[in-house]
C-alpha positions as CSV (number, residue, x, y, z in Angstrom):
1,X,-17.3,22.9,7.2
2,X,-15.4,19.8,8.5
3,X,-11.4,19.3,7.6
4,X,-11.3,16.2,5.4
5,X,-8.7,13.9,6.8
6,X,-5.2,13.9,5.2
7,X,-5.4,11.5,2.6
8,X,-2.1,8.7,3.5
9,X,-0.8,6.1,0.4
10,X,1.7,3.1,0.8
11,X,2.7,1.2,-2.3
12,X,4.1,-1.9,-2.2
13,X,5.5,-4.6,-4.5
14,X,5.7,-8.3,-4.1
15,X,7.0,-11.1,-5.8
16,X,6.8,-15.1,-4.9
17,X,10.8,-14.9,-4.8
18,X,11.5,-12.0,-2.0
19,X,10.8,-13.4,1.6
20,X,7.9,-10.5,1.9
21,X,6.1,-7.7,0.8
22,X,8.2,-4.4,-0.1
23,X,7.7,-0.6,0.1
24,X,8.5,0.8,-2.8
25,X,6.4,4.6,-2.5
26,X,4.7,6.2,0.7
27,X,3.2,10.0,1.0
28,X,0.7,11.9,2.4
29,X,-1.5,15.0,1.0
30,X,-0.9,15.5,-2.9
31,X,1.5,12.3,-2.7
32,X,-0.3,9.7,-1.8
33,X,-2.6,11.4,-4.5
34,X,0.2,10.9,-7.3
35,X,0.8,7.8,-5.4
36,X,-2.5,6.6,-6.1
37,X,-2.9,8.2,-9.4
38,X,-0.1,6.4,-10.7
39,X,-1.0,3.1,-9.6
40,X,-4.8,3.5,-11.1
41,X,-3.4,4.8,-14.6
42,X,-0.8,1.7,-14.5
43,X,-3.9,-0.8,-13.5
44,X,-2.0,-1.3,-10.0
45,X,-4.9,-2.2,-8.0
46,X,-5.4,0.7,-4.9
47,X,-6.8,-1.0,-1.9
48,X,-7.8,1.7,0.8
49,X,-7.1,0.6,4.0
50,X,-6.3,2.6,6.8
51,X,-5.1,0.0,9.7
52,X,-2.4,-0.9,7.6
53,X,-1.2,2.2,5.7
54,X,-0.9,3.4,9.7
55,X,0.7,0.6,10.7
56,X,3.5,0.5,7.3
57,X,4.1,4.7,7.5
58,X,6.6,4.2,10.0
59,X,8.4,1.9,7.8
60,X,11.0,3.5,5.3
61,X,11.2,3.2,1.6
62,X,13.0,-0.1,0.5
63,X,12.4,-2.3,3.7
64,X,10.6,-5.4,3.5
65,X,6.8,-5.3,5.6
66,X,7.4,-6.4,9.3
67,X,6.2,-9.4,10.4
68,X,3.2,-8.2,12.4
69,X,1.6,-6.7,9.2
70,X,1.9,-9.5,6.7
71,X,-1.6,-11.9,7.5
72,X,-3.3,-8.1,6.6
73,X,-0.8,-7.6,3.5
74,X,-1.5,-11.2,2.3
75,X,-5.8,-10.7,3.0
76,X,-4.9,-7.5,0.2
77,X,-2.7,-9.3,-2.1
78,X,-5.0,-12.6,-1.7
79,X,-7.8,-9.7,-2.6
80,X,-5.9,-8.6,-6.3
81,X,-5.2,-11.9,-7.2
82,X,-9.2,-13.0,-6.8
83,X,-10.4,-10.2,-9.0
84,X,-7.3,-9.5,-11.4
85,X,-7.8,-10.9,-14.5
């Protein structure tokens, strides 16, 4: 039987007044799990998307998203906002 791939989760929050996107949670295994667990029983939209959750693991807890990720980050966030009520 085939090994499922680890399962990875970056969280991140945004607000109009902070100059970009920030991680606030990222795991791997059972983590990103309760990651995403968390975010579904608070009605935080989870977007899966594995370009950029490979692209923000390197970045630590509490930084802002770098530059090269934020037309991807903003396609996501643009996403929520269109089907949020």
């Amino acid at each position: 039987m085939p090994k499922r791939p680890i399962r990875s989760s970056v969280a991140l929050r945004y607000d109009e007044s902070s100059p970009a996107p920030i991680v606030v949670a990222k795991g791997t295994g059972r983590t990103a799990e309760r990651i995403d667990g968390l975010a579904e029983a608070s009605g935080v939209p989870v977007i899966r998307d594995d370009a950029i959750v490979a692209g923000l693991e390197p970045v630590d807890i509490g930084e802002f998203v770098p530059p090269e990720y934020w037309e991807l980050v903003a396609r996501v966030l643009a996403f929520i906002r269109k089907v949020r009520p």
